[in-house]
C-alpha positions in Angstrom: -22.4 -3.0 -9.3 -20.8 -6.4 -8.4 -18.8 -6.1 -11.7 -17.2 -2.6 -10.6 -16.7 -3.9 -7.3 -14.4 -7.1 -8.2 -12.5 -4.6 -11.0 -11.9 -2.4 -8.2 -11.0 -4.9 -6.1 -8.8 -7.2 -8.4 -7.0 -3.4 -8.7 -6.3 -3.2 -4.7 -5.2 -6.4 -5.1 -2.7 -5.3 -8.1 -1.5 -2.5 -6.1 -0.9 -4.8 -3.1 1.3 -7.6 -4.9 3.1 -4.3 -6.8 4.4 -3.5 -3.3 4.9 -7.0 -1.8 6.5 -8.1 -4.6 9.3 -5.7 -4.8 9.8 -5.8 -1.0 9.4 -9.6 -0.5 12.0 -9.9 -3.5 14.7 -7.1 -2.1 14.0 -7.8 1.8 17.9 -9.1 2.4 19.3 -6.2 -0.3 21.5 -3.6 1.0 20.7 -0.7 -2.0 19.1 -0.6 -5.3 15.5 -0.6 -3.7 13.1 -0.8 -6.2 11.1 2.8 -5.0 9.1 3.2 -7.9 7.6 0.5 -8.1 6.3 0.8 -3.9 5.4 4.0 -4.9 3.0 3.8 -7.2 1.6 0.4 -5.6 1.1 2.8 -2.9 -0.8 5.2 -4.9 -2.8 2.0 -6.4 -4.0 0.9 -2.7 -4.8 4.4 -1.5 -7.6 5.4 -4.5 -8.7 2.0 -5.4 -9.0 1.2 -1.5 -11.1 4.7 -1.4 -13.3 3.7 -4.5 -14.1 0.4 -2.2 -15.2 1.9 0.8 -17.4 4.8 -1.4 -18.6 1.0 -3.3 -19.3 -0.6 0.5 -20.9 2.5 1.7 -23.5 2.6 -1.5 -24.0 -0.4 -1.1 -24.6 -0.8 3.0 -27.8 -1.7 4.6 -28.9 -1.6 8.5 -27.8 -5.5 8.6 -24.6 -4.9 7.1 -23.0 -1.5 7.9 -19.4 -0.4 6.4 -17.3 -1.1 10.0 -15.6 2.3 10.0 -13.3 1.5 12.4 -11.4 -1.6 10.0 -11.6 1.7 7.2 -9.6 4.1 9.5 -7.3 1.7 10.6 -6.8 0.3 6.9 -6.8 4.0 5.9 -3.7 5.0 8.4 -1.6 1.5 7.5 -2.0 2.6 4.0 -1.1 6.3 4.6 1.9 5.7 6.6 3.0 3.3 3.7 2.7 6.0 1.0 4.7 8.3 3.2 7.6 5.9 3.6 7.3 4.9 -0.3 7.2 8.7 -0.6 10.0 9.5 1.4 12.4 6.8 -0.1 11.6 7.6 -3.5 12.1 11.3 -3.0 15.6 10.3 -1.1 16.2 7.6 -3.9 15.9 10.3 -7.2 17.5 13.3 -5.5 20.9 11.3 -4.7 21.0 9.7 -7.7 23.9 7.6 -8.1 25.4 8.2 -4.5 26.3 5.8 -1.7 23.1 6.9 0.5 21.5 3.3 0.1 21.8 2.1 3.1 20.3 4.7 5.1 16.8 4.6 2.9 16.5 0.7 3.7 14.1 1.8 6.3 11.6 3.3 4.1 11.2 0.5 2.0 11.2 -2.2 5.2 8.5 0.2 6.9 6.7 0.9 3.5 6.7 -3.2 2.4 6.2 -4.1 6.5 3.2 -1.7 6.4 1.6 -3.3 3.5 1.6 -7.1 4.9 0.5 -5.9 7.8 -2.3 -3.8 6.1 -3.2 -6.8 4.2 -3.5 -9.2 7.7 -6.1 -6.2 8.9 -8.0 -6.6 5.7 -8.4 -10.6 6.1 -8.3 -11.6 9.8 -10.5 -8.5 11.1 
């Protein structure tokens, strides 16, 4: 079990740096944001952060219960990110090769914001 947990977790920690990366790396850019990549780091926290808490919750004794408050608010960071990544990417492949750029800069910030942020939950809570 403590073998599945630290694959699963070295995973969510895959996902994390594939949307930190990109966003830490095109912060000061004013186009070309690298959606698909936030995306599907997006997709990578969401299932491997649900395969942890189903991990914690097997796992979870009356001294140590899963604190299902840190899940939700994890959970909500992480779903607002996806819809963001979402949104931008969607934007991103539909105008292809026009000058909307600038106006999905948002999307990424709040998708890459969302994820540091998520990621200060996980270790100072």
């Amino acid at each position: 079990m403590d073998f599945i947990h630290s694959v699963v977790l070295a995973t969510h920690f895959i996902g994390m740096a594939i949307i930190v990366g990109p966003f830490l790396m095109q912060m000061r850019s004013r186009g070309n944001f690298d959606f698909n990549w936030v995306f599907g780091g997006t997709i990578v926290q969401l299932a491997s952060g649900l395969v942890l808490v189903v991990l914690l919750e097997l796992a979870a004794t009356a001294d140590e219960p899963v604190n299902h408050a840190k899940v939700g608010v994890k959970l909500t960071i992480a779903l607002l990110a996806f819809i963001s990544a979402l949104i931008g990417w969607r934007h991103q492949r539909k105008s292809a090769g026009d000058t909307v750029e600038r106006s999905l800069m948002p999307f990424f910030h709040s998708a890459g914001g969302l994820a540091v942020i998520n990621m200060l939950v996980a270790v100072f809570w």
